[in-house]
Backbone as CSV, one residue per row, in Angstrom:
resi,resn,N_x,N_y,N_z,CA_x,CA_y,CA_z,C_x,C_y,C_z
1,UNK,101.674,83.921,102.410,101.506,83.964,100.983,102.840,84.360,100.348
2,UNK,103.274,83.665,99.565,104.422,84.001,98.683,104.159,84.647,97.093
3,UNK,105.212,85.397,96.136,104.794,85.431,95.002,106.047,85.435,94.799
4,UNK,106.092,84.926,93.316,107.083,84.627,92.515,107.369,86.087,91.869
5,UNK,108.593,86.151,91.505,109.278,87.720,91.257,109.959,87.516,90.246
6,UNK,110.132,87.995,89.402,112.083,88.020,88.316,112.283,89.096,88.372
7,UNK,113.626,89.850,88.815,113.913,90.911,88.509,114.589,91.326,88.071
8,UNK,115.510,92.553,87.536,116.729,92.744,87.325,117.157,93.674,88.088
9,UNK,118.118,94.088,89.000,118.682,94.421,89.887,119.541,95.028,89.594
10,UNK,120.571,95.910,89.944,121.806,96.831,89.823,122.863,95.735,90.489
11,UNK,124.396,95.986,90.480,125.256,95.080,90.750,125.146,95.629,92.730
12,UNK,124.867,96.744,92.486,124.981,97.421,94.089,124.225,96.684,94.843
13,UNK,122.441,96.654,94.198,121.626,95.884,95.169,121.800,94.438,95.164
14,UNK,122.444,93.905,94.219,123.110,92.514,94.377,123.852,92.366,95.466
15,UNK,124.950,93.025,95.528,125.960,93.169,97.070,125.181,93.647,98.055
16,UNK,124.725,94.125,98.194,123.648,94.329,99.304,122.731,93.284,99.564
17,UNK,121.998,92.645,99.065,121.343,91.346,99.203,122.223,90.073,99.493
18,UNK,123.556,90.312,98.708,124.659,89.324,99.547,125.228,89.581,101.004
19,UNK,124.919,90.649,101.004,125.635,91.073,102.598,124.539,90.515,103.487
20,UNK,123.509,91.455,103.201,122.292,90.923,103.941,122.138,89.047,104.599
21,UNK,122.231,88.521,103.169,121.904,87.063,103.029,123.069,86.704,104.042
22,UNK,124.581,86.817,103.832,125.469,86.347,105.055,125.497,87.134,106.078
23,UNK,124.860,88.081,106.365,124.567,88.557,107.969,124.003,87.871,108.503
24,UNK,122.384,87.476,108.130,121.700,87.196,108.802,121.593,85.480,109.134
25,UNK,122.483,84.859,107.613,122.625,83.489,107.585,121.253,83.056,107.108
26,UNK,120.830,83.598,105.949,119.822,83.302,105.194,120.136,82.467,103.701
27,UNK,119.384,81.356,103.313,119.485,80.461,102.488,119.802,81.605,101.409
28,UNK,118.440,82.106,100.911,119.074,82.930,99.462,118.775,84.383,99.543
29,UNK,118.734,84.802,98.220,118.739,86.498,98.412,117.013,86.763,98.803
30,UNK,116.282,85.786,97.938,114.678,86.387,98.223,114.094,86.096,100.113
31,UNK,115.077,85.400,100.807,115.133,85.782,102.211,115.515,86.889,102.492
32,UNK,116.814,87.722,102.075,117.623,88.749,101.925,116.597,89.980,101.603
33,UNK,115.582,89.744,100.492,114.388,90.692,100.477,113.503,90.753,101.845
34,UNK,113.542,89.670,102.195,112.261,89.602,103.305,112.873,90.210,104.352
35,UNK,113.943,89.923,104.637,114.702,90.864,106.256,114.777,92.294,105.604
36,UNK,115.368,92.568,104.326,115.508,93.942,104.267,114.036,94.831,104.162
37,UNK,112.806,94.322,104.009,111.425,94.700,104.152,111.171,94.996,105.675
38,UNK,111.426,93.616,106.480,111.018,93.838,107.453,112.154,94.771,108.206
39,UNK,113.031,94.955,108.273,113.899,96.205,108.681,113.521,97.796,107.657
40,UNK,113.130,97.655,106.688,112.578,98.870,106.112,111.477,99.484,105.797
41,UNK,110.499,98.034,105.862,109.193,98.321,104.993,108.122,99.637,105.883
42,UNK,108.279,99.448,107.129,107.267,100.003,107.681,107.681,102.434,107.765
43,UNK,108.626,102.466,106.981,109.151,103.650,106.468,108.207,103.966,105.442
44,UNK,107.963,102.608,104.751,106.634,103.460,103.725,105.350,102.304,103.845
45,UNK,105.074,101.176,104.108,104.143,100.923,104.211,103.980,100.615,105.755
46,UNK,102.519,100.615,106.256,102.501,100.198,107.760,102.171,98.648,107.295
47,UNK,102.305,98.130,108.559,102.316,96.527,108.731,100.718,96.426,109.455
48,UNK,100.140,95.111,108.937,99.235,94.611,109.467,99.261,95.426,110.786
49,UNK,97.612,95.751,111.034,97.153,95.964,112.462,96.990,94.684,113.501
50,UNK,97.814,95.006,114.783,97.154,94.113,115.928,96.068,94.119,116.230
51,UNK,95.393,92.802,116.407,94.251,92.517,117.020,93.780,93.469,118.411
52,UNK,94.666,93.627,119.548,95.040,94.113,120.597,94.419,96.074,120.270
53,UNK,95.355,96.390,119.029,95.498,98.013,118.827,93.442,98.010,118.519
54,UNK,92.908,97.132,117.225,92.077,97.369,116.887,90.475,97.010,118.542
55,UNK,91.091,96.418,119.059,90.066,96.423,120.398,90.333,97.323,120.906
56,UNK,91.406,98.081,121.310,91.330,99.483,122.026,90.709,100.153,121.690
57,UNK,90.906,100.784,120.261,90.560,101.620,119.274,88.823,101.607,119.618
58,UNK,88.065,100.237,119.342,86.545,99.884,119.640,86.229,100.369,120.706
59,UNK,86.996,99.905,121.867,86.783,100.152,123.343,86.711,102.019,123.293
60,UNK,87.549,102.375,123.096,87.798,104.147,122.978,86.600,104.652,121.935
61,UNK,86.295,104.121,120.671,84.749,104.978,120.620,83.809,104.263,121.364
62,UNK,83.646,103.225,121.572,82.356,102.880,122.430,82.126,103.748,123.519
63,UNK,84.001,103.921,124.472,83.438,105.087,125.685,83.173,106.824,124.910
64,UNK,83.743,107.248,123.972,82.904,108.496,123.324,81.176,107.956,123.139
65,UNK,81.190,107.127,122.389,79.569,107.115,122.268,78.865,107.327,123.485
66,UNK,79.250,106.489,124.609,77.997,106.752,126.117,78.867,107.979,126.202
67,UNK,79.621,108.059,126.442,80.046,109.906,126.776,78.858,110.875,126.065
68,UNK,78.968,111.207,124.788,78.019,111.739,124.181,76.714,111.433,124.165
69,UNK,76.688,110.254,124.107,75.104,109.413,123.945,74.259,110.037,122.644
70,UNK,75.514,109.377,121.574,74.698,109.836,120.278,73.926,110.817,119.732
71,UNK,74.648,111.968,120.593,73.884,113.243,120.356,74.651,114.255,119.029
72,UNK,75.646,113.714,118.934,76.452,114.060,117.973,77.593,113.122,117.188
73,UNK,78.003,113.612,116.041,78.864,112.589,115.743,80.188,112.827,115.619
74,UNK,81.075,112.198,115.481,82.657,112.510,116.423,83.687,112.997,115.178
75,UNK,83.896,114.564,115.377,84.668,115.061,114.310,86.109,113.976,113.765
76,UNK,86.447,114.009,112.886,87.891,113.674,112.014,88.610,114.778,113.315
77,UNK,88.496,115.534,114.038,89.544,116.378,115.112,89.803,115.127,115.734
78,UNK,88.385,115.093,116.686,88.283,113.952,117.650,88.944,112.636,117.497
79,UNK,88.455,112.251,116.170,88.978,110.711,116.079,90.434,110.253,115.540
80,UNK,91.006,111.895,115.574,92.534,111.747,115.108,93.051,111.631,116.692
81,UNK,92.679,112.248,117.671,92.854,112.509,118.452,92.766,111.323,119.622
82,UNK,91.633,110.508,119.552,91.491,108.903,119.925,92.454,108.128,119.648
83,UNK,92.953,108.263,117.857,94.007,107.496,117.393,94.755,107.502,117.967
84,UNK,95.542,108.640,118.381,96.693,109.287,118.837,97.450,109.965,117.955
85,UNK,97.260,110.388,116.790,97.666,111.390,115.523,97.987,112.811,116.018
């Protein structure tokens, strides 16, 4: 999915989006956004979950549930703790 942007920019992040753009040998600067996201973005946003992470995750309460056998339900301790938090 793409979206259309206009922005206005500082002359700094201009040179920076030019550097970017001839480092990487990218057509224009809104490529220049997309590498500098994907080299930064995940500092403040996380990236899509793997398919892979979210079956573990299932697999790991399914074995708490027969562990317990629904005799209780699994503290925010516990399930930080499954995560790996």
């Amino acid at each position: 999915m793409t979206i259309n942007l206009r922005a206005q920019i500082s002359d700094y992040a201009n040179r920076v989006l030019g550097v970017i753009k001839e480092k990487y040998g990218l057509k224009d600067k809104s490529e220049a956004i997309d590498k500098f996201t994907e080299m930064f973005g995940e500092e403040f946003v996380e990236s899509e979950v793997k398919e892979d992470i979210v079956k573990d995750m299932i697999k790991e309460c399914e074995g708490w549930e027969r562990k317990h056998k629904f005799k209780r339900k699994m503290s925010i301790k516990e399930l930080d703790k499954l995560c790996g938090m």
